[in-house]
PyMOL commands that place a pseudoatom at each C-alpha (Angstrom):
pseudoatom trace, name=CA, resn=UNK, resi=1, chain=A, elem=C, hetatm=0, pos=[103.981, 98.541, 132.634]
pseudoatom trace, name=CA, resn=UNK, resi=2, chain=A, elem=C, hetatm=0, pos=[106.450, 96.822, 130.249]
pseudoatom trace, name=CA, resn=UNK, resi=3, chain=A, elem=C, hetatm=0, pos=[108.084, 93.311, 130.242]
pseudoatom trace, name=CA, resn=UNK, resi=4, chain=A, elem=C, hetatm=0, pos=[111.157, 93.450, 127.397]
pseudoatom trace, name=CA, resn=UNK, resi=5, chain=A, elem=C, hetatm=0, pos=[111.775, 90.167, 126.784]
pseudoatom trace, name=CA, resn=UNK, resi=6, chain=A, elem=C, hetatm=0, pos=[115.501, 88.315, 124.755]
pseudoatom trace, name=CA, resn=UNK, resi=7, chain=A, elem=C, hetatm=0, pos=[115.303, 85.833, 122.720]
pseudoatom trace, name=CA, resn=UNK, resi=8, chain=A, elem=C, hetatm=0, pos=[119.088, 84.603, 123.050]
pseudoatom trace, name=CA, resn=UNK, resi=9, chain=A, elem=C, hetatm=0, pos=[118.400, 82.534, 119.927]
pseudoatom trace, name=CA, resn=UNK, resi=10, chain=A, elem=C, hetatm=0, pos=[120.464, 82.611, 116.595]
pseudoatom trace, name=CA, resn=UNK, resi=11, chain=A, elem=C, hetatm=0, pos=[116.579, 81.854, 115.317]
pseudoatom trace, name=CA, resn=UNK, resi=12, chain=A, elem=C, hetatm=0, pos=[114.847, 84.788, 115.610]
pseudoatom trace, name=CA, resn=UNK, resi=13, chain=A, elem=C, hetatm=0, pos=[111.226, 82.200, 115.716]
pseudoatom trace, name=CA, resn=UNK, resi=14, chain=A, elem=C, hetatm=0, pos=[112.448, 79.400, 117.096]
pseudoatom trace, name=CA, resn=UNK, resi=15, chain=A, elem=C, hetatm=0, pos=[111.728, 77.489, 119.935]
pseudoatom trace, name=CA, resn=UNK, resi=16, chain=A, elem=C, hetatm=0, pos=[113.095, 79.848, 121.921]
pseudoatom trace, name=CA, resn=UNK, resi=17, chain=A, elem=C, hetatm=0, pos=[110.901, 82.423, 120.111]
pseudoatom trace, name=CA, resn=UNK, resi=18, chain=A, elem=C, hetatm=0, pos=[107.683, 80.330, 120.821]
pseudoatom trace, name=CA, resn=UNK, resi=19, chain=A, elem=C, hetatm=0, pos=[108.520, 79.940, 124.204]
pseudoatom trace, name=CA, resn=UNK, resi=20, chain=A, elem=C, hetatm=0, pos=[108.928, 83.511, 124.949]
pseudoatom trace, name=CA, resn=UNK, resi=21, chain=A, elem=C, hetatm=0, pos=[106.139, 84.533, 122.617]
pseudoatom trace, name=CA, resn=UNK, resi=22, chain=A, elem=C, hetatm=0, pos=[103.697, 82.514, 125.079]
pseudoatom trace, name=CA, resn=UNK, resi=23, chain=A, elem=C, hetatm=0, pos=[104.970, 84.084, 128.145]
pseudoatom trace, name=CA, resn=UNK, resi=24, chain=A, elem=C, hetatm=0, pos=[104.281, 87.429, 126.020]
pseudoatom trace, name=CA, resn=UNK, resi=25, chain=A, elem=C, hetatm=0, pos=[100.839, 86.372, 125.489]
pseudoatom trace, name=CA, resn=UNK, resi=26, chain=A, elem=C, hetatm=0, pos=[100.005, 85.620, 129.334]
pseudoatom trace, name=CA, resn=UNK, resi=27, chain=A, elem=C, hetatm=0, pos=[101.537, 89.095, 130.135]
pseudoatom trace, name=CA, resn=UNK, resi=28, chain=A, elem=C, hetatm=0, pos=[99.154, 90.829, 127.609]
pseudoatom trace, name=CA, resn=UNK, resi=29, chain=A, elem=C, hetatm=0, pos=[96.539, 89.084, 128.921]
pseudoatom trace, name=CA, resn=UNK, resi=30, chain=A, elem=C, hetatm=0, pos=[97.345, 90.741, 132.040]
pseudoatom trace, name=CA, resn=UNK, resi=31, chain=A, elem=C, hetatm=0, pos=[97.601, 94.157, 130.390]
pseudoatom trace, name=CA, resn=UNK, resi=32, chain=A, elem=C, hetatm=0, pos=[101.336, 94.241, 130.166]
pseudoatom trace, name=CA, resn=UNK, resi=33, chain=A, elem=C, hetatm=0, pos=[102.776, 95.852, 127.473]
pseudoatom trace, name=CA, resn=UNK, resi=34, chain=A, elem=C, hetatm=0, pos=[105.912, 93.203, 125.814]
pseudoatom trace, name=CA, resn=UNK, resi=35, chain=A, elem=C, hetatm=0, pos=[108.616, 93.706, 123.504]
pseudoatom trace, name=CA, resn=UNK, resi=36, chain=A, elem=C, hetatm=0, pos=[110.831, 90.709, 121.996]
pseudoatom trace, name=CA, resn=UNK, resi=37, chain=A, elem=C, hetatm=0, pos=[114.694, 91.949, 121.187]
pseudoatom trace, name=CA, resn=UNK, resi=38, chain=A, elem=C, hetatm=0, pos=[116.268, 88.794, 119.288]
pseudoatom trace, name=CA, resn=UNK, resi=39, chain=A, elem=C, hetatm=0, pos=[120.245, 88.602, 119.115]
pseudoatom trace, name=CA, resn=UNK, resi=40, chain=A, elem=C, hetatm=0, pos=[120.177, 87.587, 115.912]
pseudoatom trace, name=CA, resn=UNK, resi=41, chain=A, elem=C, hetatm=0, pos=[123.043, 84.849, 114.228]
pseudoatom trace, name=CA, resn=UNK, resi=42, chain=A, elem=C, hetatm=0, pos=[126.117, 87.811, 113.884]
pseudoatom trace, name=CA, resn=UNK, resi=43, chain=A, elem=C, hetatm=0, pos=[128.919, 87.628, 116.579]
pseudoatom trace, name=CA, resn=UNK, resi=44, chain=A, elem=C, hetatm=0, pos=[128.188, 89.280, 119.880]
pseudoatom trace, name=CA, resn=UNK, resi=45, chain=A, elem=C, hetatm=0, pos=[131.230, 90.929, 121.582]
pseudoatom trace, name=CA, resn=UNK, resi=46, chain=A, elem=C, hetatm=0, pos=[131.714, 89.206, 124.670]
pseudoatom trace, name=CA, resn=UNK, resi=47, chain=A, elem=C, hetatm=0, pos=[133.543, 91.639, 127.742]
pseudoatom trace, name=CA, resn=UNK, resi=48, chain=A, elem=C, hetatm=0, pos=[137.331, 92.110, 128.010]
pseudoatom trace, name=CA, resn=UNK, resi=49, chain=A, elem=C, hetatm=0, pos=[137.391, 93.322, 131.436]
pseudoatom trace, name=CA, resn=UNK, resi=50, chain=A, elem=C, hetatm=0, pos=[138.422, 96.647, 130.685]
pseudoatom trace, name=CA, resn=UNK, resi=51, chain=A, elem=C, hetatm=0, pos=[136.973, 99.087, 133.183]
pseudoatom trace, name=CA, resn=UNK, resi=52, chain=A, elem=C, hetatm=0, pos=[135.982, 101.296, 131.158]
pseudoatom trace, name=CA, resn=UNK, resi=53, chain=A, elem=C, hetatm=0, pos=[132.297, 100.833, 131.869]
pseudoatom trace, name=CA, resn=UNK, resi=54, chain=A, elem=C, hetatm=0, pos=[132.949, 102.396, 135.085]
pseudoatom trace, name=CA, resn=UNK, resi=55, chain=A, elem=C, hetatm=0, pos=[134.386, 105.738, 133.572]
pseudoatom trace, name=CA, resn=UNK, resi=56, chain=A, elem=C, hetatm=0, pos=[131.917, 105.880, 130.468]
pseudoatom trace, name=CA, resn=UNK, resi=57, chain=A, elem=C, hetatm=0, pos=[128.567, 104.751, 132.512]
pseudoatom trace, name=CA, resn=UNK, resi=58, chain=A, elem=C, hetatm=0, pos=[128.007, 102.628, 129.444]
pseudoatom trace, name=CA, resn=UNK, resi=59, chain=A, elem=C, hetatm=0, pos=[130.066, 99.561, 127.771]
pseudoatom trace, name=CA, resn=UNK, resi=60, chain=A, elem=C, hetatm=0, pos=[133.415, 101.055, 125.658]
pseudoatom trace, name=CA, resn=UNK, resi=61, chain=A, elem=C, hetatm=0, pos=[132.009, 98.783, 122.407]
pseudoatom trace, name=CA, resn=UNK, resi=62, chain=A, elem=C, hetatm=0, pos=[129.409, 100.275, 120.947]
pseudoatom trace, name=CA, resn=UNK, resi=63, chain=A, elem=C, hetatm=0, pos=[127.509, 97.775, 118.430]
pseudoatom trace, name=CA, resn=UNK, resi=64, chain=A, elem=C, hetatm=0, pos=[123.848, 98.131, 117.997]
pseudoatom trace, name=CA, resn=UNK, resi=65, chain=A, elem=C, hetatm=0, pos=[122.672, 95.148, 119.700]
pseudoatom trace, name=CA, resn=UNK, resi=66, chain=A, elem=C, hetatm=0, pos=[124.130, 96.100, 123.004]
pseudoatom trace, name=CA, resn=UNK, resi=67, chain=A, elem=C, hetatm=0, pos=[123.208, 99.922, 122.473]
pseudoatom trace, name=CA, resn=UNK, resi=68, chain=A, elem=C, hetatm=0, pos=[119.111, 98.447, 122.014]
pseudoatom trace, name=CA, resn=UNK, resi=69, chain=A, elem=C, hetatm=0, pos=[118.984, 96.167, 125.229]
pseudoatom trace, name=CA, resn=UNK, resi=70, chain=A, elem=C, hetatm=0, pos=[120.525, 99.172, 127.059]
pseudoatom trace, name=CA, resn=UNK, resi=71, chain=A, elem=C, hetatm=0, pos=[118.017, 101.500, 126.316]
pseudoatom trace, name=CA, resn=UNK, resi=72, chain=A, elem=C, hetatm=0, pos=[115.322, 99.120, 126.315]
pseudoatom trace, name=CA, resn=UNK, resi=73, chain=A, elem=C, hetatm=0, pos=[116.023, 97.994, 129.901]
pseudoatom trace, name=CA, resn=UNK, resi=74, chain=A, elem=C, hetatm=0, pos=[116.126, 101.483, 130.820]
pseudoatom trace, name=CA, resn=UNK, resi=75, chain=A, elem=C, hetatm=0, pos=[112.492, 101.621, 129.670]
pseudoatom trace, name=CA, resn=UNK, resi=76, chain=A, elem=C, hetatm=0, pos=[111.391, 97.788, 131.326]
pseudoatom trace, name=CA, resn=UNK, resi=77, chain=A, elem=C, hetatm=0, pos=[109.426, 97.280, 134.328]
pseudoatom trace, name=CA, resn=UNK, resi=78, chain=A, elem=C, hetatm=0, pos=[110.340, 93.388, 133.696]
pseudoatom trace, name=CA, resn=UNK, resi=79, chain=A, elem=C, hetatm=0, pos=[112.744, 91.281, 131.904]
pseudoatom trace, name=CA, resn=UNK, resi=80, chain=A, elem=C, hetatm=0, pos=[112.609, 87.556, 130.850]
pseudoatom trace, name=CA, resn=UNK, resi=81, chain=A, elem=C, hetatm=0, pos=[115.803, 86.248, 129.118]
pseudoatom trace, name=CA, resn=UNK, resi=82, chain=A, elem=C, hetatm=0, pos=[115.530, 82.743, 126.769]
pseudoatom trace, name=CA, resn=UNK, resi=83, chain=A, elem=C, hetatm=0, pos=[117.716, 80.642, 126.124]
pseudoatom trace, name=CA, resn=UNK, resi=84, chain=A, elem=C, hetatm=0, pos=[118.385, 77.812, 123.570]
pseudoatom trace, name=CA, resn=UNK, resi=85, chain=A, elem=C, hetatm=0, pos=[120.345, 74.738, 125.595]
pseudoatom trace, name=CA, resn=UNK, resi=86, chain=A, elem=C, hetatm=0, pos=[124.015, 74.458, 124.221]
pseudoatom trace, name=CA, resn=UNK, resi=87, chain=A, elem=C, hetatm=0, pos=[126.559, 71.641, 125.641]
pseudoatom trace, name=CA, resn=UNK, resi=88, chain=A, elem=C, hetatm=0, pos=[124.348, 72.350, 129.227]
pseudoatom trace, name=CA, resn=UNK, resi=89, chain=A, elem=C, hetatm=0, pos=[124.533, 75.925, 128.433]
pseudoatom trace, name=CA, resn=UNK, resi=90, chain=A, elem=C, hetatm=0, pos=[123.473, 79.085, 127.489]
pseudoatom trace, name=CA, resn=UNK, resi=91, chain=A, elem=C, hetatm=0, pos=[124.050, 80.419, 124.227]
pseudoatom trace, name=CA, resn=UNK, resi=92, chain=A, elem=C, hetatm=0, pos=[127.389, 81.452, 124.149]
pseudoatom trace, name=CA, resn=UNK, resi=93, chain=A, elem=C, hetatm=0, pos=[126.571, 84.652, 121.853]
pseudoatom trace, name=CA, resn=UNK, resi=94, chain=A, elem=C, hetatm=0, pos=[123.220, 85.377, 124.656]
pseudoatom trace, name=CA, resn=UNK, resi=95, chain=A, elem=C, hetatm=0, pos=[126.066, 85.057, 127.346]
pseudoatom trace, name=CA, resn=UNK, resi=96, chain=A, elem=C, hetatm=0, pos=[128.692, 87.337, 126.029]
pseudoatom trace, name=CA, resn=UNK, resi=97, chain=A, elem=C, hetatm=0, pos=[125.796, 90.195, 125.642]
pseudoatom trace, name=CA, resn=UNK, resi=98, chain=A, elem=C, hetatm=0, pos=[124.456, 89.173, 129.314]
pseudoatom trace, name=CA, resn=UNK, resi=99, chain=A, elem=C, hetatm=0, pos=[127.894, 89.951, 130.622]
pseudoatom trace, name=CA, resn=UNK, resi=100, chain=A, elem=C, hetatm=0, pos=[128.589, 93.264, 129.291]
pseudoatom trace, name=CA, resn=UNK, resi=101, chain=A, elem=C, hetatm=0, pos=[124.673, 94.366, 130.025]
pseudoatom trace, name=CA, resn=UNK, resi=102, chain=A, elem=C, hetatm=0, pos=[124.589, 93.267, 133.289]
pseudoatom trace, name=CA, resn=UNK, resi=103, chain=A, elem=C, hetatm=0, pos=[128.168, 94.587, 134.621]
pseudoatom trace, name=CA, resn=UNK, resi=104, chain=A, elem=C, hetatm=0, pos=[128.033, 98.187, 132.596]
pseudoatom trace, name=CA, resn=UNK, resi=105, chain=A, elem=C, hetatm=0, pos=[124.293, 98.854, 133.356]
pseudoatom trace, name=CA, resn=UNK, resi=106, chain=A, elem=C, hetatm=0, pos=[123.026, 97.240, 136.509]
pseudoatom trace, name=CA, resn=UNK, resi=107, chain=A, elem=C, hetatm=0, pos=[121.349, 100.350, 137.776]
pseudoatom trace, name=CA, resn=UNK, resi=108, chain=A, elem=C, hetatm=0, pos=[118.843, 100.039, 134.819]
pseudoatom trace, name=CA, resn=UNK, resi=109, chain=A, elem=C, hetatm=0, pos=[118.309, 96.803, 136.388]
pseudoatom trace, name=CA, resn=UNK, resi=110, chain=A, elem=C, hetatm=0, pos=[118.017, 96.010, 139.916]
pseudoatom trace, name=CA, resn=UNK, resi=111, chain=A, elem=C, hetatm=0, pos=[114.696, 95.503, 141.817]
pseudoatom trace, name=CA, resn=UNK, resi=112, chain=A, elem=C, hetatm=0, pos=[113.350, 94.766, 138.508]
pseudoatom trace, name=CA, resn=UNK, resi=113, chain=A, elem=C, hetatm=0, pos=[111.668, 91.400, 138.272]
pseudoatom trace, name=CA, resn=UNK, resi=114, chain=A, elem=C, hetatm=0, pos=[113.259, 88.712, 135.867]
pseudoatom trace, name=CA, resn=UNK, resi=115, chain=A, elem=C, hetatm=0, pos=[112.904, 85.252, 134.743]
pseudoatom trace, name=CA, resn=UNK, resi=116, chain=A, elem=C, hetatm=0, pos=[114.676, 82.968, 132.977]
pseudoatom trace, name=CA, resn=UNK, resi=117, chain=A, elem=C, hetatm=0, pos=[113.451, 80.328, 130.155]
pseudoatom trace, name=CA, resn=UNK, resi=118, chain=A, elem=C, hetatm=0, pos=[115.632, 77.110, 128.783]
pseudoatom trace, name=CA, resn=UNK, resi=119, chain=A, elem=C, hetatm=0, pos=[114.517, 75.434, 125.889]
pseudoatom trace, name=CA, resn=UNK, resi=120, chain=A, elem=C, hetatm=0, pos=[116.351, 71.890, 124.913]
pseudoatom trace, name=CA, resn=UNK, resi=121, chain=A, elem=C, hetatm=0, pos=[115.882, 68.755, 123.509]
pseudoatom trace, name=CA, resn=UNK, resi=122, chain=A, elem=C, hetatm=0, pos=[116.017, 66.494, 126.403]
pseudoatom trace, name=CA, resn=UNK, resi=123, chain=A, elem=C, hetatm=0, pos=[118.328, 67.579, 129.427]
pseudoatom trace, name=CA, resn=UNK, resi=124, chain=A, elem=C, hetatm=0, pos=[120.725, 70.545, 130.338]
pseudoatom trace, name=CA, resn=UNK, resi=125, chain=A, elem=C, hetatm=0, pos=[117.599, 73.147, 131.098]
pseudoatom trace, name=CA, resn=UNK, resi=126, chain=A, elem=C, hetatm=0, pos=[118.317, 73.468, 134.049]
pseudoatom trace, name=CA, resn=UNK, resi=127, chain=A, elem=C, hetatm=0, pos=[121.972, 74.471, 133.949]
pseudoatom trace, name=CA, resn=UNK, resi=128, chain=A, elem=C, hetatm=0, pos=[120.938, 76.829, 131.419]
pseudoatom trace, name=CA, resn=UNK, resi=129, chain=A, elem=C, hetatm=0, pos=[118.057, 77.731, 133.649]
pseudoatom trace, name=CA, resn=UNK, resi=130, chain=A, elem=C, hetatm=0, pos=[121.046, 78.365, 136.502]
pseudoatom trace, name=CA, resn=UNK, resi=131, chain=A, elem=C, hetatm=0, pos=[123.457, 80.154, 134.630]
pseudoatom trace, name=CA, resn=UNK, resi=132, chain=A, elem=C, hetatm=0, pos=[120.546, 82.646, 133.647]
pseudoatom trace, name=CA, resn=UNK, resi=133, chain=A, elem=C, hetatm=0, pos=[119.310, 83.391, 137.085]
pseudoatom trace, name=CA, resn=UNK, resi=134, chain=A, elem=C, hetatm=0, pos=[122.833, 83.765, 138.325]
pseudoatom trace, name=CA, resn=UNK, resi=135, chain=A, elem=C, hetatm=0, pos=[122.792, 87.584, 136.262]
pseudoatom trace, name=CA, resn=UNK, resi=136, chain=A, elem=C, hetatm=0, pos=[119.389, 88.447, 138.004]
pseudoatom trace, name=CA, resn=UNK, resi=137, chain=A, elem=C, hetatm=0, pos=[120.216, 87.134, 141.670]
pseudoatom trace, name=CA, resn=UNK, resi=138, chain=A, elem=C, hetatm=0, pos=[123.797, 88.790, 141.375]
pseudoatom trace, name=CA, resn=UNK, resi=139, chain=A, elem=C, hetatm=0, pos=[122.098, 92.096, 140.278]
pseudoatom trace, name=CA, resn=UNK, resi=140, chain=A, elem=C, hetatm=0, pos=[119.401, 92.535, 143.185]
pseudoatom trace, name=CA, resn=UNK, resi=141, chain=A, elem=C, hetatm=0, pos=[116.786, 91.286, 140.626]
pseudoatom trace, name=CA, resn=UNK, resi=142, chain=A, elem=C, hetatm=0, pos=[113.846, 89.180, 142.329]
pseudoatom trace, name=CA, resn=UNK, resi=143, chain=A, elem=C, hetatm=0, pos=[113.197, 85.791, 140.241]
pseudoatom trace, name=CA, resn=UNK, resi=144, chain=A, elem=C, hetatm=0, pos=[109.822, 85.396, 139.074]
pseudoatom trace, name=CA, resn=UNK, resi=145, chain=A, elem=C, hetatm=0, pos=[108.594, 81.933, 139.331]
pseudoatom trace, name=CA, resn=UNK, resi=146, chain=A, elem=C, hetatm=0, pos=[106.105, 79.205, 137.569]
pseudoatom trace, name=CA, resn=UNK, resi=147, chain=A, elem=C, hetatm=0, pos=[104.850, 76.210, 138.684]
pseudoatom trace, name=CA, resn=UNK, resi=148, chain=A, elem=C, hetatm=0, pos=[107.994, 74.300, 137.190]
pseudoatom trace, name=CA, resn=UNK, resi=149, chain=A, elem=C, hetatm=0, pos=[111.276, 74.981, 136.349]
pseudoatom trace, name=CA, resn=UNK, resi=150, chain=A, elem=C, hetatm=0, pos=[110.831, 77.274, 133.154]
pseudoatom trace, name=CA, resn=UNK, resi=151, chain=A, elem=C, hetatm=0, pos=[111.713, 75.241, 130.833]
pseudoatom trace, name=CA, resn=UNK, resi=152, chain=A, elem=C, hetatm=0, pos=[110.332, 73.845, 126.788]
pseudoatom trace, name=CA, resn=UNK, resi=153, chain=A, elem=C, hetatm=0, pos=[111.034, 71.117, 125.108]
pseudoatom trace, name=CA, resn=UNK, resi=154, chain=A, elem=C, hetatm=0, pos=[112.320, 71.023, 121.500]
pseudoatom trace, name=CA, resn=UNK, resi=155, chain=A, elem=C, hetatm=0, pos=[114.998, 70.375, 119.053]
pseudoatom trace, name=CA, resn=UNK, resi=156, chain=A, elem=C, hetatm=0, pos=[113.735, 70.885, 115.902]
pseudoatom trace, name=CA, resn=UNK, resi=157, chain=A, elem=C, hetatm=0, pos=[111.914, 74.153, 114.580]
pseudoatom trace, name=CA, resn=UNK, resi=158, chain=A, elem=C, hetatm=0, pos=[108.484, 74.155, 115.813]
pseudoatom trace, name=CA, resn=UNK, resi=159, chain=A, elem=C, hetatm=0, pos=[108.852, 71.243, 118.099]
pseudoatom trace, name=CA, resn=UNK, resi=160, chain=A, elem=C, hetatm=0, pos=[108.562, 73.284, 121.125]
pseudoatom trace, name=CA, resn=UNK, resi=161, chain=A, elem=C, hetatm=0, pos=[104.915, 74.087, 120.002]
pseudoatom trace, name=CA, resn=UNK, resi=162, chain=A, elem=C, hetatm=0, pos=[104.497, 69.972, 120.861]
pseudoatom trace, name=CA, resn=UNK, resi=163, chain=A, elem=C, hetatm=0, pos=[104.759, 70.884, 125.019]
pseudoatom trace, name=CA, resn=UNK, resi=164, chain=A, elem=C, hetatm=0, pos=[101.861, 71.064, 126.420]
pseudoatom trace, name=CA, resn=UNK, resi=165, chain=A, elem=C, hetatm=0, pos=[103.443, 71.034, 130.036]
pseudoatom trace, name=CA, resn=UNK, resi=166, chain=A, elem=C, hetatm=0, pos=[106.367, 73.619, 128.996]
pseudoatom trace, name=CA, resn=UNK, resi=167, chain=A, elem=C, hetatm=0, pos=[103.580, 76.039, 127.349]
pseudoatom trace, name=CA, resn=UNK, resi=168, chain=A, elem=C, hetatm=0, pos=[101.221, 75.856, 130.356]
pseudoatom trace, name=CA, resn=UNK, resi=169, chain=A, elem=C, hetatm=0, pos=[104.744, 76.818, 132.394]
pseudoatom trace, name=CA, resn=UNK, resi=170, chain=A, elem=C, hetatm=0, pos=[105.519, 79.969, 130.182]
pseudoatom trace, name=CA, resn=UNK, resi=171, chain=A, elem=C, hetatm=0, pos=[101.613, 80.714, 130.875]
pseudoatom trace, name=CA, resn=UNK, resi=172, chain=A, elem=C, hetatm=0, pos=[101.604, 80.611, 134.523]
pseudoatom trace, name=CA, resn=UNK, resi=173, chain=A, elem=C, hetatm=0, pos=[105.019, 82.434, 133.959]
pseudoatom trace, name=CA, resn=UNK, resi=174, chain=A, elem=C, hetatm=0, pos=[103.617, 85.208, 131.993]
pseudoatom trace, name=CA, resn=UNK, resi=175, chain=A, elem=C, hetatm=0, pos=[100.480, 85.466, 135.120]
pseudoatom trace, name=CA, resn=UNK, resi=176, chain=A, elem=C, hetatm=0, pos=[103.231, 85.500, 138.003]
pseudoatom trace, name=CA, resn=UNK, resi=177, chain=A, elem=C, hetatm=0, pos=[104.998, 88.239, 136.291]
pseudoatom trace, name=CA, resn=UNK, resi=178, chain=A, elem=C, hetatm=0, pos=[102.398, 90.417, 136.088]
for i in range(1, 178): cmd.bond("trace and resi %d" % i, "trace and resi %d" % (i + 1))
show_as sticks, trace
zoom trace
């Protein structure tokens, strides 16, 4: 079994990084195999509404980060999505690749556990938390649960090492998954 985890950070070992790297960590304790794809910094296509999905099976802009969560997903028995906390938001960048994932290749996708991380400063986790789910419930995708919302604390690099409570959530994360 495989877990592919995103990092939907522009900082490819962030918090968002650590968060997700800890939920890796329970699932290989488990005997899951993990994979973390970050987005990277560049600009992310977002989707134009174009159709054209529906004709080509697969998204009509063809940039390499899109291409590598396809096929990845394909691959995934399990997916767990982070997110940084922006304005009470997703990453706009995480978003835009979410959207054109999601509506050109939900049949890589559905009945496939998923999860959804927030990391923030203070508040907004769990609108980011929300927003995130939205892509698995809407895609037949059962939501894999901790014992809190899953959710880190952190602003500034490395801070989200600093949560006790927000690590032992990724953990119990990580266990439920697998």
């Amino acid at each position: 079994m495989k877990v592919l985890l995103i990092n939907g950070s522009p900082r490819g070992k962030g918090n968002t990084y650590i968060a997700l790297s800890e939920v890796a960590s329970a699932l290989e304790g488990c005997g899951i195999e993990t994979e973390i794809i970050s987005i990277g910094a560049k600009a992310v296509q977002g989707c134009i509404a174009c159709n054209k999905c529906m004709e080509l099976g697969r998204c009509a802009f063809q940039d390499k980060l899109y291409n590598t969560v396809r096929e990845k997903i394909q691959d995934a028995d399990g997916l767990v999505v982070g997110s940084p906390t922006y304005y009470a938001g997703p990453n706009g960048s995480l978003c835009a690749l979410l959207d054109r994932v999601f509506y050109s290749s939900s049949q890589y996708l559905k009945y496939k556990p998923a999860a959804a991380i927030a990391v923030c400063r203070r508040g907004g986790a769990s609108a980011t938390f929300d927003r995130l789910n939205k892509y698995f419930t809407i895609t037949n995708m059962p939501v894999v649960p901790s014992q809190y919302w899953n959710s880190v604390h952190g602003r500034l690099p490395g801070e989200a090492a600093q949560d006790g409570e927000g690590l032992q959530t990724m953990r119990t994360l990580g266990r439920n998954m697998a």
